[in-house]
C-alpha positions as CSV (number, residue, x, y, z in Angstrom):
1,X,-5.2,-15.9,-1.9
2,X,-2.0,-13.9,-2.8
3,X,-0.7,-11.1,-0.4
4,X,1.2,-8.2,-2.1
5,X,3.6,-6.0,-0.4
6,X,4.8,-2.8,-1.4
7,X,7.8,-1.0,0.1
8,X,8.0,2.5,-0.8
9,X,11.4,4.6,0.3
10,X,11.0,8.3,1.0
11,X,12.5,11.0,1.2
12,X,14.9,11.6,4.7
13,X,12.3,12.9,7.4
14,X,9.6,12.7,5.3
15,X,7.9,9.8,6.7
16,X,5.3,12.0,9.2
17,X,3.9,13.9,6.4
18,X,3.7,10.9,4.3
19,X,1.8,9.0,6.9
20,X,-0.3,11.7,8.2
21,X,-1.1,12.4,4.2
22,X,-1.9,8.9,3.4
23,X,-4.1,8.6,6.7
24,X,-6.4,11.2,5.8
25,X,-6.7,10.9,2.3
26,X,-4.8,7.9,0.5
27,X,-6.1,5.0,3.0
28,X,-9.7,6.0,2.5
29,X,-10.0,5.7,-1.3
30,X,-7.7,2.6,-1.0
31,X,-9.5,0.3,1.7
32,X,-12.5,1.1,-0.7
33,X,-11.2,0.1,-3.6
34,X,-8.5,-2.4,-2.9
35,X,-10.4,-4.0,0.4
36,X,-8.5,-6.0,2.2
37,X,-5.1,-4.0,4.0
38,X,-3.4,-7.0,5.4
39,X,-1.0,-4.4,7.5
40,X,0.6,-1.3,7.3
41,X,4.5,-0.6,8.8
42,X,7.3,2.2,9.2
43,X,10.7,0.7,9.3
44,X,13.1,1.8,12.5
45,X,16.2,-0.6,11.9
46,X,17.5,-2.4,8.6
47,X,17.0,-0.1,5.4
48,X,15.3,3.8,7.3
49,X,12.6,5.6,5.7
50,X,10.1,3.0,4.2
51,X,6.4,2.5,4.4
52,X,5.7,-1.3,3.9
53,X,2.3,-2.3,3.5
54,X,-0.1,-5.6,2.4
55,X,-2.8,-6.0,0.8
56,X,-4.7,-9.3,0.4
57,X,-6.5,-10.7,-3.1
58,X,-8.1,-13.9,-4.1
59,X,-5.9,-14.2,-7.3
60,X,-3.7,-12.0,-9.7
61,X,-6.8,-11.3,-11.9
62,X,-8.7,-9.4,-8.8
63,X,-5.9,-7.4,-8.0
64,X,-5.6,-6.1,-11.8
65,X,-9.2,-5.2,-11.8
66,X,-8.9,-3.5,-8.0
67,X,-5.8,-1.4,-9.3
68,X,-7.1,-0.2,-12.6
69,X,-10.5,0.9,-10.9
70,X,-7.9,3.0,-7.8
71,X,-6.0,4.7,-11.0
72,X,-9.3,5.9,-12.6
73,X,-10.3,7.2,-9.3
74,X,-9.8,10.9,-9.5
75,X,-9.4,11.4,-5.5
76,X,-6.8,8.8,-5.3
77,X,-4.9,10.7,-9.2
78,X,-5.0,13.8,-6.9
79,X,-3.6,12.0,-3.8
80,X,-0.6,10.7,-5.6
81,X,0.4,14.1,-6.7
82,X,0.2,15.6,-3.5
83,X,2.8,12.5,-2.1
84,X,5.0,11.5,-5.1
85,X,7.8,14.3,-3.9
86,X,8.0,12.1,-0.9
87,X,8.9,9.0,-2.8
88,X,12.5,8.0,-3.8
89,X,11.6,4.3,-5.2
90,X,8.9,1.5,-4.9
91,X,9.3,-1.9,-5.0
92,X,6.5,-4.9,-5.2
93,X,6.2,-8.1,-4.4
94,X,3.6,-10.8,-4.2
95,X,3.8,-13.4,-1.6
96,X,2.1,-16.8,-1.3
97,X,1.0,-17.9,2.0
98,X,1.3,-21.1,3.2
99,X,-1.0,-23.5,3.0
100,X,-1.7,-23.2,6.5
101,X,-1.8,-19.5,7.2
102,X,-5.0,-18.0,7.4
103,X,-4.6,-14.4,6.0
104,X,-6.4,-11.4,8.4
105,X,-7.2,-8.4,7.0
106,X,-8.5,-4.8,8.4
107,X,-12.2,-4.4,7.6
């Protein structure tokens, strides 16, 4: 099991819209193609203006295949235009739990 999280910066005062965009159209497309959301955050101190969120897969190989089947969904080509004027970066990173930690995931 590997947990990726990405960390996306927006625009100042943005954050709302992004959310209230990615709640009604984004998450949707991407629980059913990526599965399992791990979690999904705002920041309030540290770096301002980021949405964090995770995403659990049973290897590298099933996230490849779950990300090139979100990119040739139209919905989700249509979604990112709507949101990319809200972005300023992205950053990814994949995590490996410990042996111990049982990952939980939305269904």
């Amino acid at each position: 099991m590997i947990v990726e999280e990405r960390i996306y910066t927006l625009q100042p005062a943005t954050a709302p819209l992004y959310i209230a965009a990615y709640e009604a159209e984004g998450m949707p497309i991407q629980k059913r193609i990526l599965g399992r959301m791990v979690g999904y955050y705002t920041t309030e101190f540290g770096p301002l203006n980021q949405v964090i969120h995770l995403w659990a897969y049973e290897s590298l190989a099933e996230r490849t295949e779950r990300r090139a089947k979100l990119f040739q969904d139209q919905g989700w080509l249509d979604y990112l235009k709507k949101v990319r004027p809200y972005l300023v970066s992205q950053e990814s990173k994949l995590l490996m739990p410990a042996p111990f930690l049982k990952v939980k995931w939305q269904d």
